[in-house]
C-alpha positions as CSV (number, residue, x, y, z in Angstrom):
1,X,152.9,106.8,100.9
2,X,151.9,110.1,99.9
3,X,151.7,112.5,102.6
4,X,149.2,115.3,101.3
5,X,146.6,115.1,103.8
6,X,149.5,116.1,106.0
7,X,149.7,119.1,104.5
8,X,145.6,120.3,104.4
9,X,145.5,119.2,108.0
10,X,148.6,121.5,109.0
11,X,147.1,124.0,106.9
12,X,144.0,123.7,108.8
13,X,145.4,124.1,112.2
14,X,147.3,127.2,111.1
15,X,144.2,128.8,109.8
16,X,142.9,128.2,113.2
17,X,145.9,130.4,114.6
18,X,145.0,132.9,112.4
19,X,141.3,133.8,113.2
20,X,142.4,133.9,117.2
21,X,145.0,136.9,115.8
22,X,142.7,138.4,113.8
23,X,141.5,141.5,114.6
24,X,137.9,141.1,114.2
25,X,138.1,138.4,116.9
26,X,138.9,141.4,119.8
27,X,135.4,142.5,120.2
28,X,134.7,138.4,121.5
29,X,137.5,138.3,124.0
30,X,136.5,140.1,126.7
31,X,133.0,138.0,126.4
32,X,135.5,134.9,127.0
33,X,137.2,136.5,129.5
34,X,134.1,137.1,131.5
35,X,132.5,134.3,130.6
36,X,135.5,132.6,132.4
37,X,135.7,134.6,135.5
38,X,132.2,132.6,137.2
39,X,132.2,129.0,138.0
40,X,134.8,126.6,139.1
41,X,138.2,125.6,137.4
42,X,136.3,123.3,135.0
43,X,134.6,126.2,133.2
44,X,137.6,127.3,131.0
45,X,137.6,123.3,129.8
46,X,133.8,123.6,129.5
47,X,134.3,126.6,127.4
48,X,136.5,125.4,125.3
49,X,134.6,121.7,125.1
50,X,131.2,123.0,123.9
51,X,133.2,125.6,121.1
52,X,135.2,122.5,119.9
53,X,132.5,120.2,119.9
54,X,129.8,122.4,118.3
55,X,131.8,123.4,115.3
56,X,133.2,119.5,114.9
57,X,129.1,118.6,114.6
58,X,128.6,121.7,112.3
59,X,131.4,121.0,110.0
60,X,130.9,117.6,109.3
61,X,127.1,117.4,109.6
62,X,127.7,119.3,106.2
63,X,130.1,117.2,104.8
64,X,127.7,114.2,105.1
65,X,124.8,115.7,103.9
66,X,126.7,116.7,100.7
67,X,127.4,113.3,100.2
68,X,124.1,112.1,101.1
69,X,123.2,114.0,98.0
70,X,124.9,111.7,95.9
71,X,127.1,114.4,94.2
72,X,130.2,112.9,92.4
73,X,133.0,113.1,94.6
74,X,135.0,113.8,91.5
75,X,133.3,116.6,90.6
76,X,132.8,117.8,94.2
77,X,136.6,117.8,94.8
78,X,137.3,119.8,91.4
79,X,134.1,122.7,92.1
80,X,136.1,122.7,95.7
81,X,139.4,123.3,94.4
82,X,138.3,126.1,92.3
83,X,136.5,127.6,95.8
84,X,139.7,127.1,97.8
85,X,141.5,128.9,95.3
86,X,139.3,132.2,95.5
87,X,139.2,132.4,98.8
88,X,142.9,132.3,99.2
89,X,143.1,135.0,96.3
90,X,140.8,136.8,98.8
91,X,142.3,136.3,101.8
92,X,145.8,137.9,99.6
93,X,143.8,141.4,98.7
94,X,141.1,142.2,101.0
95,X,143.7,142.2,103.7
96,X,141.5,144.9,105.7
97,X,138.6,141.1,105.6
98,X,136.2,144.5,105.1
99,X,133.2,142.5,104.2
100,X,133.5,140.2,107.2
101,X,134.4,142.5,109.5
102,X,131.9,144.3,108.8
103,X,129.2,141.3,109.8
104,X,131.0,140.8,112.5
105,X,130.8,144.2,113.7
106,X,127.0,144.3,113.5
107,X,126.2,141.0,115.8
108,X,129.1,141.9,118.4
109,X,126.2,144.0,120.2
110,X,123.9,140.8,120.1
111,X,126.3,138.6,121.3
112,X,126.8,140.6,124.0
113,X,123.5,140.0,125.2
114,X,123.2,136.3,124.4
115,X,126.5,135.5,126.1
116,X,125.2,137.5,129.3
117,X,122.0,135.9,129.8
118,X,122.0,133.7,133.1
119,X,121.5,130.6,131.6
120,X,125.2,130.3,130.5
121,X,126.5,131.9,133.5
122,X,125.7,129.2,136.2
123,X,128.2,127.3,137.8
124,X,129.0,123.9,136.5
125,X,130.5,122.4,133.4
126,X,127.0,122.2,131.6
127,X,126.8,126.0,131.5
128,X,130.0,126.5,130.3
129,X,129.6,123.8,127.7
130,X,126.3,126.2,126.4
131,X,128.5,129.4,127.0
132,X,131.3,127.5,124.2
133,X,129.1,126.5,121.9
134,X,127.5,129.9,121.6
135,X,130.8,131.1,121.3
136,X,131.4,128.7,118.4
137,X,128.1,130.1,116.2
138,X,129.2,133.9,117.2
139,X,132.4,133.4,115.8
140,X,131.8,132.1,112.7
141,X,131.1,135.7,111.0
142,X,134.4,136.5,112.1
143,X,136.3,133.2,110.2
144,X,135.3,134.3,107.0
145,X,137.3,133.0,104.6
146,X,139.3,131.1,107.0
147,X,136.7,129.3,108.2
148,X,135.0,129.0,104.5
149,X,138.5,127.6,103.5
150,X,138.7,125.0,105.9
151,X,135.3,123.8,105.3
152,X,136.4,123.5,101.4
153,X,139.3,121.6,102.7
154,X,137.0,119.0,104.3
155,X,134.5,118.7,101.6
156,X,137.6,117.0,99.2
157,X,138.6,115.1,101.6
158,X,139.4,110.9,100.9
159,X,137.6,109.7,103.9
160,X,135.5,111.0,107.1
161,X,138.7,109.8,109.3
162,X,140.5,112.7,107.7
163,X,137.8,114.5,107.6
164,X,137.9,114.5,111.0
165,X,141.3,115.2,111.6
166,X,140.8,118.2,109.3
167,X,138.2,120.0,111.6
168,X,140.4,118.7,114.7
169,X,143.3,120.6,113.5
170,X,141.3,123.7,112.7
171,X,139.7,123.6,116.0
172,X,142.5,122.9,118.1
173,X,144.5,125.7,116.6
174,X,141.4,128.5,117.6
175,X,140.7,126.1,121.3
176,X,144.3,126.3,122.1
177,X,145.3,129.9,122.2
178,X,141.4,130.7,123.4
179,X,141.9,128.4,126.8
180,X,145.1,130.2,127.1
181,X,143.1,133.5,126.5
182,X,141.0,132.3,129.4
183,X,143.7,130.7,131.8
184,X,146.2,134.3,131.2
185,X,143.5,136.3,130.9
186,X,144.0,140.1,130.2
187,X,148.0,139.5,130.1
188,X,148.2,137.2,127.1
189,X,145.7,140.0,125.1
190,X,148.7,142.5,125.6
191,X,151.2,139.6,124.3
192,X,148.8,139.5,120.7
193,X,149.7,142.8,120.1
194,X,152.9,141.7,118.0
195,X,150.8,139.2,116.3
196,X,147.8,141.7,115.7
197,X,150.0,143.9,114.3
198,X,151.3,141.4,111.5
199,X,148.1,139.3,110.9
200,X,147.7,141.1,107.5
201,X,150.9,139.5,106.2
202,X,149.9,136.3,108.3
203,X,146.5,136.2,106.6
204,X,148.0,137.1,103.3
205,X,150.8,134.3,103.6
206,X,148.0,131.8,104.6
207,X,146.4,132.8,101.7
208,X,149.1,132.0,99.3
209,X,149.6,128.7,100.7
210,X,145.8,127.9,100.1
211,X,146.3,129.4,96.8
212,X,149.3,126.6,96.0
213,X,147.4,123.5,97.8
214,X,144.0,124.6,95.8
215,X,146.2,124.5,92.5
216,X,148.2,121.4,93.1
217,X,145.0,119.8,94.4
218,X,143.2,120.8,90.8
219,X,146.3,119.7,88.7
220,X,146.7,116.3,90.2
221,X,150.0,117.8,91.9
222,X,150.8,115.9,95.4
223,X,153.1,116.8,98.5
224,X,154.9,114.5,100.3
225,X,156.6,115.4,103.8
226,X,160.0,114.0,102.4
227,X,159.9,115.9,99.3
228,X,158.8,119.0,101.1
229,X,161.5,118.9,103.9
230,X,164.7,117.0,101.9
231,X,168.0,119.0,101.8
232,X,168.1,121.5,98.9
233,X,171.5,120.4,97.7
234,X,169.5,117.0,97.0
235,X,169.3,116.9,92.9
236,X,166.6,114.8,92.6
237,X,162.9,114.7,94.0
238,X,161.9,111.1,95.2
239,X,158.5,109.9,95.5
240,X,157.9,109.8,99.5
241,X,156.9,106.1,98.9
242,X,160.7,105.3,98.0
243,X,162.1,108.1,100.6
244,X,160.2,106.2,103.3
245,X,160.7,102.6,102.9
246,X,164.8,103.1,103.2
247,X,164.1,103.9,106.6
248,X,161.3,101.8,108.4
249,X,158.2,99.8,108.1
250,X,155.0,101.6,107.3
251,X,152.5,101.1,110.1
252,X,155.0,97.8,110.9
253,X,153.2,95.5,114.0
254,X,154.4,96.8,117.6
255,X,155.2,93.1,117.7
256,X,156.1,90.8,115.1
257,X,155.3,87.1,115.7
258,X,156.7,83.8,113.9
259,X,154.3,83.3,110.8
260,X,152.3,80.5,111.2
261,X,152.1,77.8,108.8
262,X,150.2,76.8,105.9
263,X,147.9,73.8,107.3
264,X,144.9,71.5,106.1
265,X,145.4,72.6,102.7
266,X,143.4,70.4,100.4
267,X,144.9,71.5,97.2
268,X,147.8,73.8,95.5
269,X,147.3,75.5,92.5
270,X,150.0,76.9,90.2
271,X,152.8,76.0,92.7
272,X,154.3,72.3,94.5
273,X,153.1,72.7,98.0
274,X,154.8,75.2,100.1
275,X,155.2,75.7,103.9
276,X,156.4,78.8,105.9
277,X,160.1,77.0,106.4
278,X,160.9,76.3,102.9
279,X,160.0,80.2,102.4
280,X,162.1,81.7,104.8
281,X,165.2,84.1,102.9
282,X,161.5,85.0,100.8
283,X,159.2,88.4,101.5
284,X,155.9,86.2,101.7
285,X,152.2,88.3,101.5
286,X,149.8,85.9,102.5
287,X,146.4,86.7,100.7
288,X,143.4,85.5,102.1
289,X,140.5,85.9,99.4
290,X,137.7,84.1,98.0
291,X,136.7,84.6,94.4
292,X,133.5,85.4,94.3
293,X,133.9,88.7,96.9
294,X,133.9,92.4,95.1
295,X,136.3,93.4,97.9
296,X,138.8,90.6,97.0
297,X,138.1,90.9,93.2
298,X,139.2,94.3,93.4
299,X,142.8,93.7,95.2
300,X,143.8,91.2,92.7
301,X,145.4,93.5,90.4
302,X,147.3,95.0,93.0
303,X,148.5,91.9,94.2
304,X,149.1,90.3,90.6
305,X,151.7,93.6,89.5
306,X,153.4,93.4,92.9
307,X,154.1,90.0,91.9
308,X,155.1,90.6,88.8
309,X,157.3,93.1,89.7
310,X,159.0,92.0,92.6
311,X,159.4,87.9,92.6
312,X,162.5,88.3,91.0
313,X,163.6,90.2,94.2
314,X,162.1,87.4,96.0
315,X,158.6,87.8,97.0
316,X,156.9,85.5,96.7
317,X,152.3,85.6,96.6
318,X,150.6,83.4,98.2
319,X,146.4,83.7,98.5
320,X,145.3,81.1,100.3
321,X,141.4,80.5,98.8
322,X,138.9,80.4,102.0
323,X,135.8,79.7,100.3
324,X,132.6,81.8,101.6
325,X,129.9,79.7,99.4
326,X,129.7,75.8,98.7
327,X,130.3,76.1,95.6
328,X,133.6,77.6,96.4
329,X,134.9,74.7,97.5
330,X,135.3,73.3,93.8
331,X,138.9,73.2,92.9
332,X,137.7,73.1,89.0
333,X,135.5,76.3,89.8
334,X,138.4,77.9,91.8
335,X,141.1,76.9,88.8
336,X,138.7,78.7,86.9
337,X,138.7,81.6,88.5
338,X,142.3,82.4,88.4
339,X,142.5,81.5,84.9
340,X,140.1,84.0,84.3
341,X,141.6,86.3,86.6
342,X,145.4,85.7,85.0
343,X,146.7,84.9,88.8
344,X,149.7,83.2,88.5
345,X,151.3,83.1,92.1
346,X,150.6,80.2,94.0
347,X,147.0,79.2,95.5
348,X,146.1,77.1,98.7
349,X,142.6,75.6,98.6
350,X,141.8,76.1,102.6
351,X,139.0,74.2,101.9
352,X,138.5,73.4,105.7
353,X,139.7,77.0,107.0
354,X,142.7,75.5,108.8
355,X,145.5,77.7,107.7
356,X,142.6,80.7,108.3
357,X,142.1,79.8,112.0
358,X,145.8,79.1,112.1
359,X,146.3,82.9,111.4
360,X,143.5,83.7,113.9
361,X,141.9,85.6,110.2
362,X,138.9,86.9,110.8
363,X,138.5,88.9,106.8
364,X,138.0,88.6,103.6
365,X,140.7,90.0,102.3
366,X,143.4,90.2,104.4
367,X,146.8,90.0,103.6
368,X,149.9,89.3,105.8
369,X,153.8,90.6,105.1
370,X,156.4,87.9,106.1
371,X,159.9,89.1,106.5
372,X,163.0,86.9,105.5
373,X,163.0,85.7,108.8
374,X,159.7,84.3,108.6
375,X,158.0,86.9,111.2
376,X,154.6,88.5,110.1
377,X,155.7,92.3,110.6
378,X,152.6,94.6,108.8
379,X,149.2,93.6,108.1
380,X,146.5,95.0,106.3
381,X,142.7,94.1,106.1
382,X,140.4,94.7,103.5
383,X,140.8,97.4,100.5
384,X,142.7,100.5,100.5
385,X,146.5,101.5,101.8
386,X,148.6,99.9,98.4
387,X,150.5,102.3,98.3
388,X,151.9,101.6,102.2
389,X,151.7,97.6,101.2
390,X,153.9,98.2,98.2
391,X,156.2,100.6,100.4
392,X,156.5,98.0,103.1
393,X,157.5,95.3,100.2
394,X,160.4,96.9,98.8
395,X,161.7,97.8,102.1
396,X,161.3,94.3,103.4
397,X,163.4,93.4,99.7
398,X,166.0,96.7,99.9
399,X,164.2,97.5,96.8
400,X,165.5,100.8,95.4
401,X,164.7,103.7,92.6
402,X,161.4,104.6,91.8
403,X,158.0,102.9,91.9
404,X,156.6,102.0,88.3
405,X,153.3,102.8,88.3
406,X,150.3,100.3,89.0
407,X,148.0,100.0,86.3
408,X,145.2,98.6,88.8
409,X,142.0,100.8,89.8
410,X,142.7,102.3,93.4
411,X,140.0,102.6,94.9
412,X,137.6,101.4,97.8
413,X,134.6,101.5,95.9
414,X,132.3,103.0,99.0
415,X,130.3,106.1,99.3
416,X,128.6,107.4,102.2
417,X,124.5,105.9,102.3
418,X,125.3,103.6,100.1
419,X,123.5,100.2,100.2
420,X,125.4,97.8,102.0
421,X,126.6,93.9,101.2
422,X,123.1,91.6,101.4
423,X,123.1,87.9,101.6
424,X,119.7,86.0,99.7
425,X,119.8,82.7,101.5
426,X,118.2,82.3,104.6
427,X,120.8,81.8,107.0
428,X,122.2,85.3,106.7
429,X,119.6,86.6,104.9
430,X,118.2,90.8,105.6
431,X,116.3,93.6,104.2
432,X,113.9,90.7,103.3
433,X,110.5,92.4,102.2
434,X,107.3,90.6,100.6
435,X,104.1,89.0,100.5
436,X,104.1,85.3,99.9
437,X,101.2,83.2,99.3
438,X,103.2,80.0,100.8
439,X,105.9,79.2,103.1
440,X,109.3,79.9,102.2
441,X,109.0,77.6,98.8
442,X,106.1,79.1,96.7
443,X,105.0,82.0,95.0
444,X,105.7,85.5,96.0
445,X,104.6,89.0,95.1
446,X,105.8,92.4,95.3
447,X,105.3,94.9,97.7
448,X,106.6,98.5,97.5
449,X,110.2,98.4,98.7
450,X,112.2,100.9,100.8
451,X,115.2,101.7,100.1
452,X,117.9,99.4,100.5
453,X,115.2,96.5,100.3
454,X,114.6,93.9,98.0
455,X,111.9,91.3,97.2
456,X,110.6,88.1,95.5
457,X,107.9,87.8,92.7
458,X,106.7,84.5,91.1
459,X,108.1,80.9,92.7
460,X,111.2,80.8,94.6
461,X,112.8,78.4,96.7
462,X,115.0,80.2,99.8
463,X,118.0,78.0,101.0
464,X,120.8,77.9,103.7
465,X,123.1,79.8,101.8
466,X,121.1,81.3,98.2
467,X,117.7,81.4,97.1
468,X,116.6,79.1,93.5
469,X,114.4,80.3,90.9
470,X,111.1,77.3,90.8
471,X,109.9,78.9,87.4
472,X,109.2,81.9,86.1
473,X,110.6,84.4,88.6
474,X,111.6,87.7,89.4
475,X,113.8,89.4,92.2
476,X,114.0,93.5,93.1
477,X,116.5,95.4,94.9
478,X,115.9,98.9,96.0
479,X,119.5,99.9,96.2
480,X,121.6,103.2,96.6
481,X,124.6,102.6,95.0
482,X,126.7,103.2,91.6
483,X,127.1,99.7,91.3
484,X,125.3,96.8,91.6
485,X,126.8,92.5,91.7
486,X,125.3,89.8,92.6
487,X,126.5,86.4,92.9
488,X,124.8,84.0,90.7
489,X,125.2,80.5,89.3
490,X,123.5,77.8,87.6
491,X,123.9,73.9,87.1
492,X,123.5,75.2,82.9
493,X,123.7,78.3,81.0
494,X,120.6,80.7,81.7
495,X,119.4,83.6,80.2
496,X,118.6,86.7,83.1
497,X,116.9,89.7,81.9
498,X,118.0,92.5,83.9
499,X,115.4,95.9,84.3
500,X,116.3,99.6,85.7
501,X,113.2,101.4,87.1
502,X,111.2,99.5,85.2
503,X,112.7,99.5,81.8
504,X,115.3,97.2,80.1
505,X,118.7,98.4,81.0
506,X,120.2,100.8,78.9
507,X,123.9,101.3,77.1
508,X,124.9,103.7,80.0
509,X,123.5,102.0,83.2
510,X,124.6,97.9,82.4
511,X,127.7,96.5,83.9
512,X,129.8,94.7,82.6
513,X,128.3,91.1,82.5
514,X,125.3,92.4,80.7
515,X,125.2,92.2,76.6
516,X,121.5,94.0,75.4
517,X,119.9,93.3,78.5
518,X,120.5,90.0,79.5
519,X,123.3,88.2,81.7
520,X,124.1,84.4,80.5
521,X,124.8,83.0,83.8
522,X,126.6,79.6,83.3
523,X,129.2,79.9,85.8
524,X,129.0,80.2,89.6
525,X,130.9,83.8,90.0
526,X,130.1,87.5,90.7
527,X,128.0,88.9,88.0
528,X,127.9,93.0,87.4
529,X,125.1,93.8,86.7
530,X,124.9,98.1,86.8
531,X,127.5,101.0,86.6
532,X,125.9,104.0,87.1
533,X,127.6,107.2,86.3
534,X,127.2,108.1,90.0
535,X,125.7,107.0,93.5
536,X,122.2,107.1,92.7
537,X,118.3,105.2,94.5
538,X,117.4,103.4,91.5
539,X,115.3,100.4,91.2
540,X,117.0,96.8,89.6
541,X,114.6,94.2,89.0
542,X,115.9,90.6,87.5
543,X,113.5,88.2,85.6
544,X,114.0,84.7,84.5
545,X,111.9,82.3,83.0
546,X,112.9,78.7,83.7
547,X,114.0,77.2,87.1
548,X,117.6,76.6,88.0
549,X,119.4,80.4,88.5
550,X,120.7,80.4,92.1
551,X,121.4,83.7,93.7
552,X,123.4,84.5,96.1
553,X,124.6,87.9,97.7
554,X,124.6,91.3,96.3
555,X,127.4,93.5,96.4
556,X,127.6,97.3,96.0
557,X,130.0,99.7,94.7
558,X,130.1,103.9,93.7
């Protein structure tokens, strides 16, 4: 597992430390120290409350509206790099911070006067949750490239969980030492005075660190907390992946429990049948898919080189096929599929989801690690975390050396806004919008759409689970996304015109499926139908001329 958001987020909560010991912050202190001295004991935590949670909202209010935007994260996370690399060449010489300083210099006298205005002087944890918050904005001059950095820092990062832990870090290192400012009072101010003294060499050692994170962030370089902290007279640098699986599980269950078996299976595919008994002395991952899903689509190539790799160790694959649509339930369709697919670990048709409610599964995917001993002891669902998956199998197999790497895209193919999964047939159906001139068989026309909306032109037939073209027909989906799938089938071979914004799809928006631009649908699978260049609203309209094409659920990616 590679550790490197370890490192940003203990990065973050040192350049909180700093902007307590700079010296611009000394003209604020005494405003917290008064601010302190009214109310009951609660005001300190109210304080420090209304600062934390101001800047948390601030910070990644930002964040989200930058994504909002659609900018490629790719891009983003490269401009950012750059950014975080200034500012730690700033932060190394301007040592004297003049320009901030400066700023901060001119709204001390203002502050002064907001912080003393009676409203955030009352008694009571509601006034001292204003008083905090202001405190947060006044501050903020005084940060400079401190706090600028840490915002860079939480613009590139993965996901809004560390995100969060980002800003957390950064806040708690300011909130900390300010609640002791408040709880010590004028004592602890004398105590900075070592600190004060050195916070040029502080600031300017922060700023080399941000300088080497910015750089090794740009080149693709990564830090691992094993690599980082291993004895120097080691002679050769292990990937934390292999460091950390001699040691433990990776995010192992609390509480292992016997695997249950494999029941009601209907059908086996490339294997004898196999039960949880004859596998123990096997690592087992139980795979719970269903070939038609984008989700599980996209962990097969993980799954099929751990398998390749690793069954002569003795781990054995074993994705047990729950099928989401009817026509799932067709071994020949399913056989198929994993043809297509090149899976060649064994498949259990759980036709009648008994081995799923055996497991107590509630996802699609979800996979399950068995130990020798036949105990389930890490599970994982949906996308993401292969590299801890892979981690936990080689420890489970006392699998050493280094990992080969994976071929297979990794990536959980979200972005924030983005249009979510949509189901056509009227049991699950949503973001239904039209004007019909019959019930739900008949002729439909199209209304202006909202985002994330979609519609029915011409004669269409809604069912339980899809919706069936009459005759000529046409479906549109206002979607915000990079790319677009949708389920489809058809008892034979159809032609589907596909349409962006109102214009046959081009060489640079069609997915994959798509030759000129027209899908042959003559199989019941996932279809792609766009791949943007980036998350973009765009408009996809579908036409086809003859009944028979069956749609199903649409799917989105970035």
């Amino acid at each position: 597992m590679i550790m490197y958001n370890f490192v940003e987020i203990l990065l973050a909560f040192s350049e909180g430390i700093a902007v307590v010991v700079s010296p611009c912050i000394l003209p604020i202190l005494p405003l917290i120290l008064a601010g302190s001295l009214q109310g009951g004991r609660t005001r300190p935590y109210g304080i420090v409350t209304g600062f934390v949670t101001v800047f948390m909202i601030a910070t990644l209010l930002v964040r989200q509206i930058t994504y909002s935007l659609g900018i490629d994260p790719s891009t983003l996370r490269q401009v950012s790099f750059i950014i975080l690399a200034l500012l730690g060449l700033v932060m190394i010489f301007d040592t004297k911070s003049s320009i901030f300083s400066a700023l901060m210099n001119r709204i001390s006298d203002k502050s002064n006067e907001w912080l003393n205005n009676p409203v955030f002087n009352k008694a009571g944890f509601i006034s001292a949750f204003l008083y905090g918050s202001l405190i947060a904005l006044v501050w903020t001059p005084c940060a400079g490239p401190l706090l600028a950095a840490v915002l860079v820092q939480v613009q590139i990062t993965n996901t809004s969980a560390n995100a969060v832990l980002t800003v957390l870090a950064f806040v708690t290192g300011v909130a900390v030492p300010m609640l002791a400012t408040i709880l010590f009072g004028q004592a602890l101010i004398q105590k900075q005075a070592f600190l004060l003294k050195h916070s040029t060499l502080l600031k300017r050692s922060l700023g080399v660190i941000i300088l080497l994170v910015a750089l090794s962030g740009y080149f693709g370089i990564t830090f691992s907390i094993p690599t980082i902290f291993q004895n120097t007279a080691s002679t050769k640098t292990i990937n934390s992946v292999n460091t950390m699986k001699k040691e433990t599980l990776i995010n192992g269950l609390a509480s292992p429990y016997a695997a249950p078996d494999f029941k009601g299976i209907t059908k086996w595919l490339n294997s004898e049948p196999l039960s949880i008994k004859d596998l123990k002395g096997k690592v087992v991952l139980v795979d719970f898919w269903t070939y038609s899903c984008i989700n599980c689509i996209r962990t097969l190539p993980h799954l099929k080189d751990w398998y390749a790799k690793y069954k002569d160790a003795g781990l054995v694959v074993v994705g047990v096929h729950a099928p989401e649509f009817l026509f799932e339930h067709d071994p020949k369709n399913v056989s198929d599929a994993i043809a297509n697919d090149g899976v060649t670990y064994p498949v259990a048709l759980d036709n009648n989801f008994a081995t799923w409610h055996n497991y107590n599964n509630n996802y699609w995917p979800a996979h399950y690690l068995i130990n020798r001993e036949g105990q389930v002891v890490y599970t994982h669902f949906g996308e993401g975390e292969y590299d801890i998956t892979e981690d936990n199998i080689r420890f489970l197999l006392s699998v050493k050396g280094e990992v080969s790497p994976n071929p297979a895209e990794n990536a959980e193919e979200t972005a924030p806004g983005q249009t979510p999964e949509t189901y056509l047939g009227y049991e699950r159906g949503d973001r239904f919008v039209t004007e019909k001139t019959a019930s739900e068989t008949g002729k439909y026309n199209f209304p202006n759409l909202p985002t994330h909306n979609w519609a029915l032109s011409g004669n269409w037939k809604r069912n339980l689970e899809y919706i069936s073209s009459e005759a000529a027909a046409a479906l549109q989906f206002h979607f915000r996304a990079g790319k677009v799938f949708l389920v489809m089938g058809s008892a034979s071979p159809i032609e589907v015109s596909v349409l962006l914004n109102g214009k046959p799809i081009d060489k640079l928006s069609r997915g994959k499926d798509v030759k000129g631009d027209v899908v042959l649908v003559q199989e019941h699978k996932l279809y792609e139908l766009v791949r943007l260049p980036k998350t973009e609203d765009a408009l996809l309209e579908i036409r086809v001329s003859k009944p028979g094409l069956e749609c199903y659920a649409f799917t989105f990616g970035s």
